[in-house]
N, C-alpha and C positions, 0 to 999 in steps of 0.2 A: 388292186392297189397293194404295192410293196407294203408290211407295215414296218420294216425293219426287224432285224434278229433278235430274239432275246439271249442276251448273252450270260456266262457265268463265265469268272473269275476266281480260279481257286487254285488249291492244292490236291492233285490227283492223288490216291491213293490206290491199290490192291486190297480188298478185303475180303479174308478167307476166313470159313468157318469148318474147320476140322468137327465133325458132328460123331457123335459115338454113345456109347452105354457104359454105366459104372458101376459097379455092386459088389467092390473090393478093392482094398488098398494094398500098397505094397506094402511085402515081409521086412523091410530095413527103415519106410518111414512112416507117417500117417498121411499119405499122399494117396487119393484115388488113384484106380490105373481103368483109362479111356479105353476100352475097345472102339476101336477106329469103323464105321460105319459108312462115312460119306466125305466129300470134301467139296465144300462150295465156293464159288470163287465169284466176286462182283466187283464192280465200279464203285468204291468210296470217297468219300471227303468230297471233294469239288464236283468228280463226277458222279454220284450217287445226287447230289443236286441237282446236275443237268438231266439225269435220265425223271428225274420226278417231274422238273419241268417241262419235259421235250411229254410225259404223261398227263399230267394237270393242263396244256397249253389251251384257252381255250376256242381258238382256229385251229384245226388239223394241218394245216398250212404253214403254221408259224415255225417257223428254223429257231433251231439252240445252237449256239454255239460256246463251247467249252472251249477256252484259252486258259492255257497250264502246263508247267513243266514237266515234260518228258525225256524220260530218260531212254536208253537202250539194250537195256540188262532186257531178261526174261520177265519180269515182274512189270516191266512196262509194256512190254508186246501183250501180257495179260489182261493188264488194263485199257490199254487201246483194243482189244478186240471185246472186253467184256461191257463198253459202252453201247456197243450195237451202234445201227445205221443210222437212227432221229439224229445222232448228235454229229455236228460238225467242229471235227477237232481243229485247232489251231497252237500248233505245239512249240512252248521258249526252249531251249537250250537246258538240257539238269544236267550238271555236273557233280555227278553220284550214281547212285541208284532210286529208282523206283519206292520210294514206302508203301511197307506191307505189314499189315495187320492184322493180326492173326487170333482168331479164338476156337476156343479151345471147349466145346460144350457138352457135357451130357445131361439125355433127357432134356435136351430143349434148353437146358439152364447154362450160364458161361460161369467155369469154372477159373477159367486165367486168362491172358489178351498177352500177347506177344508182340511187340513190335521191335523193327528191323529195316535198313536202308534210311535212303534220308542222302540229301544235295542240297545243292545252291543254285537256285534260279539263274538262268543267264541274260540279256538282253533282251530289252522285246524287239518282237519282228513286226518289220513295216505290216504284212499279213493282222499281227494282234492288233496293231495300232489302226489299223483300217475297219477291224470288227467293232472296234468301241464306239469309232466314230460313227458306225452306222445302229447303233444299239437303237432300239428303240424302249430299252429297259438294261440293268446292268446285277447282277447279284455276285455278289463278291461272299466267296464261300471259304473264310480263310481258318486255315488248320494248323498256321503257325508255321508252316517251312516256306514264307517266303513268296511267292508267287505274287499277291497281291502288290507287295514293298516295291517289287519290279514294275510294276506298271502305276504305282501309286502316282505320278504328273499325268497320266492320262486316263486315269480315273478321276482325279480332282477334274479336270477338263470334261468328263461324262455326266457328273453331279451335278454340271450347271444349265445343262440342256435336257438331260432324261432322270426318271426315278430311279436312284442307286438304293440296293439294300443291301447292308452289309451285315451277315452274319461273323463274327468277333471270334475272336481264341484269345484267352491271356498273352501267349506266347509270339502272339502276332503287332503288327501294328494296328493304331487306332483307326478308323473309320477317317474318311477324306471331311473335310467340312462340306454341308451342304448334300451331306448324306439325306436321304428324304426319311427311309427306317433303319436303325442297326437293332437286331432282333439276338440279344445275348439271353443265356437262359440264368438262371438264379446264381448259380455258382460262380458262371464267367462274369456276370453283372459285379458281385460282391468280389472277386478277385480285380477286375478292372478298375472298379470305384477305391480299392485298397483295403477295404473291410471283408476280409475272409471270414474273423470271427460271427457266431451268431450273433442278429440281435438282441437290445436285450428289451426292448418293445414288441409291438405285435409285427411279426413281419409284412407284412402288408404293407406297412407304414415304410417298415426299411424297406422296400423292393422298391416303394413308390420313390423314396429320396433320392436313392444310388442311380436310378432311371434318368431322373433328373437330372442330379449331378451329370453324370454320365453323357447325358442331352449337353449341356452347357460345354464341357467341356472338350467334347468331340467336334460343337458346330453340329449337331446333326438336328432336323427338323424333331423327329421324334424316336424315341426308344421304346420298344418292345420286350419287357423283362418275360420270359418265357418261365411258367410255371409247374411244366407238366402237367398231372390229372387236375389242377388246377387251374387251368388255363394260360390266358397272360394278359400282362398289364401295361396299358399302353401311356407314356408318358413325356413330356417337352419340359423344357430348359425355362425356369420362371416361374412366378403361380399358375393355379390350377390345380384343379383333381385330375388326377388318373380315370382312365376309362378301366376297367376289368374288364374284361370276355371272359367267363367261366367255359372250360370243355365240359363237352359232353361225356354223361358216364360211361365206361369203358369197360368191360369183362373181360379177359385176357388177352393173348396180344403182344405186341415186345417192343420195345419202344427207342430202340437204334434206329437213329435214322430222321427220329419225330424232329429234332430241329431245323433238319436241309429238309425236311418235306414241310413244314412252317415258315421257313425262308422263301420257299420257292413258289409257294401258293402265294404268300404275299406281294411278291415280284410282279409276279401275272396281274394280281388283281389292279396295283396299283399300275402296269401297263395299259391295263384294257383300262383306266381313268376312276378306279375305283378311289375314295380317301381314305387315310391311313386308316381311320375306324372300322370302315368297312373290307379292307382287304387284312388285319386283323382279327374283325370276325371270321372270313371266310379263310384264314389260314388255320384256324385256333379250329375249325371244322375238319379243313383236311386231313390236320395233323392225327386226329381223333381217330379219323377212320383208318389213316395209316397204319396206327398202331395196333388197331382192334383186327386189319386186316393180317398182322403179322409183322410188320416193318420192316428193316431193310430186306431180313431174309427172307421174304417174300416180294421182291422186286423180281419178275424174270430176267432170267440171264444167261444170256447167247452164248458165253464157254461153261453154261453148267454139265458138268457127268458126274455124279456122284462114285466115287471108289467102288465100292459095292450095295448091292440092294438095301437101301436105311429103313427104318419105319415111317409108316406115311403121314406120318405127323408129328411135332413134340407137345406134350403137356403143355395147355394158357395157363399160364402166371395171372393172377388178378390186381390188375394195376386201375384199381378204382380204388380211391381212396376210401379207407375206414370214418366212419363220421360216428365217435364210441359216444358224444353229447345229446344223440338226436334221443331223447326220452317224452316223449309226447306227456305236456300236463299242462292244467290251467292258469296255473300260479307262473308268470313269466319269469317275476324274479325267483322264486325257487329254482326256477331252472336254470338262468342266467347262473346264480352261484355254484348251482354242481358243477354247471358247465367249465367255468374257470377255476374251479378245485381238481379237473381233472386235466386240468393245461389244455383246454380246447378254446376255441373260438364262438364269442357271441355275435352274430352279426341280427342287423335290427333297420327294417324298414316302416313307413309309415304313409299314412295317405287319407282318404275319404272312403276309396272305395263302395263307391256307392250303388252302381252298376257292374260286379263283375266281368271284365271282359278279357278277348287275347293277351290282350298289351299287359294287363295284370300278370295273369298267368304267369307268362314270359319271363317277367319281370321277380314274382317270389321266385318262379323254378330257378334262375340261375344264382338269387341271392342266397338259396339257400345249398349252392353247391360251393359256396363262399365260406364257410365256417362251417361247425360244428351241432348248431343248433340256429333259427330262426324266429323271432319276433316280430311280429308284426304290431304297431302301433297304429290306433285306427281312428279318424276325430270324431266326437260325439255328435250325437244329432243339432247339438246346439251348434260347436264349434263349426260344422257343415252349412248349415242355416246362415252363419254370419260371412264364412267365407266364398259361399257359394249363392245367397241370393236366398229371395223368395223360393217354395215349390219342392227345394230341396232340403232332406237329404229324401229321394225316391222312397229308400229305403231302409227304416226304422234299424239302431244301433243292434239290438239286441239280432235281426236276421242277419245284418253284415258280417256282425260275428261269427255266427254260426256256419254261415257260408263259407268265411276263412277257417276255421277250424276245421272243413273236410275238408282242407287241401290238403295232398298229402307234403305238401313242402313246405307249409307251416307246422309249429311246433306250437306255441300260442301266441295267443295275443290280447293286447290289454288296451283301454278306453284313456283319450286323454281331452279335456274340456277348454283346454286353452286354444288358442290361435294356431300356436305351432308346441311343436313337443318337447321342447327343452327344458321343460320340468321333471316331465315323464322320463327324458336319458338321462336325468342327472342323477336318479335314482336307479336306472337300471344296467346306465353305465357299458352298453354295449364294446365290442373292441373293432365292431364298422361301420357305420351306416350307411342304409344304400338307396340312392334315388335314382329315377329313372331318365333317360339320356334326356329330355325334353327341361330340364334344370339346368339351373347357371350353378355349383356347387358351392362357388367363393362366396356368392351372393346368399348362400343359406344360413341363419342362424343357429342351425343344428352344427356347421360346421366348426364352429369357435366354441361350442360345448362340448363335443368331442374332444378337441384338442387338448383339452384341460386335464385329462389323465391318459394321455397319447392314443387315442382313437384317430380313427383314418375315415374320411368319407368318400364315396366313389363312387362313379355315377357310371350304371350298368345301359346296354344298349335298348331303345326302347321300341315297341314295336310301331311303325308308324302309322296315322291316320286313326287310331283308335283311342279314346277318350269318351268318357261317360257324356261331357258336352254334347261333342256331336253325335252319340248313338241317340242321345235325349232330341235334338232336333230332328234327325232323320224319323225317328218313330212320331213326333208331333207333325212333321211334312207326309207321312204314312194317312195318318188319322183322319188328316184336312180333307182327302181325296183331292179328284182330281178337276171335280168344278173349284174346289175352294182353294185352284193353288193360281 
């Protein structure tokens, strides 16, 4: 069965990495001088999307098709031949030249970026206009020269039949209405929303609003504020909590490229009928390894020859974030205050936990890739007893404890005898709280105690089918055997 092409929609670009060694500056300024080592050349911007997609795809089968302006300088025959064979080009009219992007690196590090060329999109061709029609997915990877603007009537015309994602540039136009994700990362989110400045609450809080905003006034289904080693955060136009996906930790690695291989993962997933949360998580995964695998410059590339012989590697950069709050102690608020003495992030979940199991796990490990230090809130034996019935809690306050306290992604955690914990936060005052995806958030009353000194509550992905309930009934259908079932 045909499934249709997945198509991308961008602005082609040439991106070259001038690679060299530096260990002195010139005699007249304080400027390094690059001994020239290698010179790499690849498909970016639009096409650096398609080549990730035509690689993520996941049928061997499935056709990419790249529509985008090309020009006929030398800088474009580079880029047309630096896409390789997976991608099938469909080329508008560029009346310019080619853009080429140039860095400049020693030791693995970029020291400057160079850009150069640049046109005006022309006309689209019956050819482009045939491609959309047949998309069976659409990513619109736009970098601000136009391309998209050109085909923007039939793109609105693709958003109403297939999933459009549209990756954003300030400098571009808005996402078509009926966008399904527009995935901007922090910077382009707070430029688009109009708020450059930082905020002056927890950002969390700001990423979640601007999303929103952002959602509403685009028409788009939902928005994906991309966070870097932080993940990203998934959010719609109206109430509601935002979803987070925290990434996973990362040891070196380079991180050009993380948001068209974030885009393009999400494309797919949401093709194959994934929903936004879940193609989301599995873009916020891809992106991850992307980068730990080297990122763009580490895409293979059909016109690479390096100048001369370089070194067979450059130096990782450690692009895992610093978490300077995590100081393991028993007193939660003690720690809460250091925590925000030293401008870091308290996040703070809570629960019964009374069977230990995946879904927990899961659940602190990413909460506690969220902020700066971790609390767990935990309900007393009583509190368990009333909310939970006869029989329970399995297991007595005092081992719950302890059990959370070897995790390594709690910090501590403290006992609270009410129904729910809103006594508990209103004294420790967290800057998140976090429940697990299986919660309505609006409907929590944690939520409107947060808010009271601009806390954000967010509801993390949870793992499905596991719960203390049913492990408690399967071990009681265990016990019964098998005359007594």
């Amino acid at each position: 069965m045909n499934r249709g092409p997945l198509v991308v929609v961008g602005d082609l670009l040439l991106d070259e990495d001038i690679e060299g060694t530096a260990d002195r500056l010139t005699p007249d300024a304080p400027a390094p001088v690059v001994d020239v080592t290698g010179l790499r050349r690849r498909a970016g911007g639009a096409g650096l999307a398609a080549r990730l997609a035509a690689g993520l795809a996941t049928d061997p089968g499935d056709e990419v098709v790249l529509v985008t302006a090309l020009g006929t300088d030398p800088a474009a025959d580079a880029a047309r031949r630096a896409l390789g064979d997976r991608i099938r080009l469909v080329p508008l009219p560029l009346h310019g030249t080619q853009p080429v992007k140039t860095r400049v690196l020693a030791g693995g590090r970029p020291l400057v970026r160079l850009d150069r060329g640049g046109g005006t999109p022309g006309a689209p061709t019956a050819e482009a206009l045939a491609a959309l029609r047949s998309a069976r997915a659409v990513l619109v990877s736009d970098y601000g020269r136009g391309t998209p603007d050109a085909l923007r009537p039939a793109l609105t015309a693709a958003a109403r039949r297939v999933p459009v994602v549209w990756d954003p540039h300030p400098r571009g136009g808005p996402p078509v209405p009926g966008t399904r994700l527009a995935t901007p990362n922090a910077r382009e989110a707070a430029s688009c929303a109009g708020t450059p400045q930082p905020p002056a609450g927890p950002p969390l809080r700001a990423h979640a609003e601007r999303g929103a905003a952002l959602a509403a006034r685009w028409g788009a289904v939902h928005v994906a504020v991309t966070l870097g080693a932080d993940g990203a955060l998934l959010t719609r136009a109206g109430p509601g909590a935002p979803l987070l996906v925290p990434a996973p930790p990362v040891t070196g690695g380079d991180p050009c490229g993380a948001g068209d291989c974030f885009a393009a993962a999400a494309t797919i997933a949401l093709a194959d009928g994934a929903l936004p949360e879940e193609a989301v998580e599995r873009a916020v995964a891809e992106a991850a390894a992307f980068v730990a695998a080297g990122g763009a410059g580490a895409v293979p590339d059909p016109d690479h020859a390096p100048a001369t012989p370089g070194p067979a590697g450059t130096p990782a950069r450690d692009t895992d974030r610093a978490r300077p709050g995590r100081a393991r102690t028993p007193d939660a608020f003690a720690l809460a205050r250091r925590t925000r003495a030293r401008g870091g992030t308290v996040v703070a979940t809570g629960g019964c936990f009374d069977l230990l199991h995946a879904g927990h796990v899961g659940l602190l490990e990413r909460a506690a890739r969220i902020g700066d230090c971790l609390v767990v809130c935990v309900n007393s034996d009583a509190s368990v007893a009333r909310l939970k019935g006869p029989g329970r809690p399995l297991t007595p306050l005092a081992d719950r404890i302890r059990v959370l306290k070897a995790l390594g992604s709690v910090d501590a955690v403290v006992a609270f005898d009410e129904d729910t914990p809103e006594q508990l936060l209103d004294r420790l005052r967290p800057d998140v709280w976090v429940k697990g995806g299986d919660y309505t958030p609006d409907a929590l009353p944690e939520t409107a105690t947060l808010h009271r000194w601009g806390g954000q509550t967010l509801v993390l992905p949870y793992l499905d089918g596991r719960s203390t309930t049913s492990l408690t009934h399967r071990a009681a259908r265990a016990a019964a055997g098998p005359a007594d079932r």
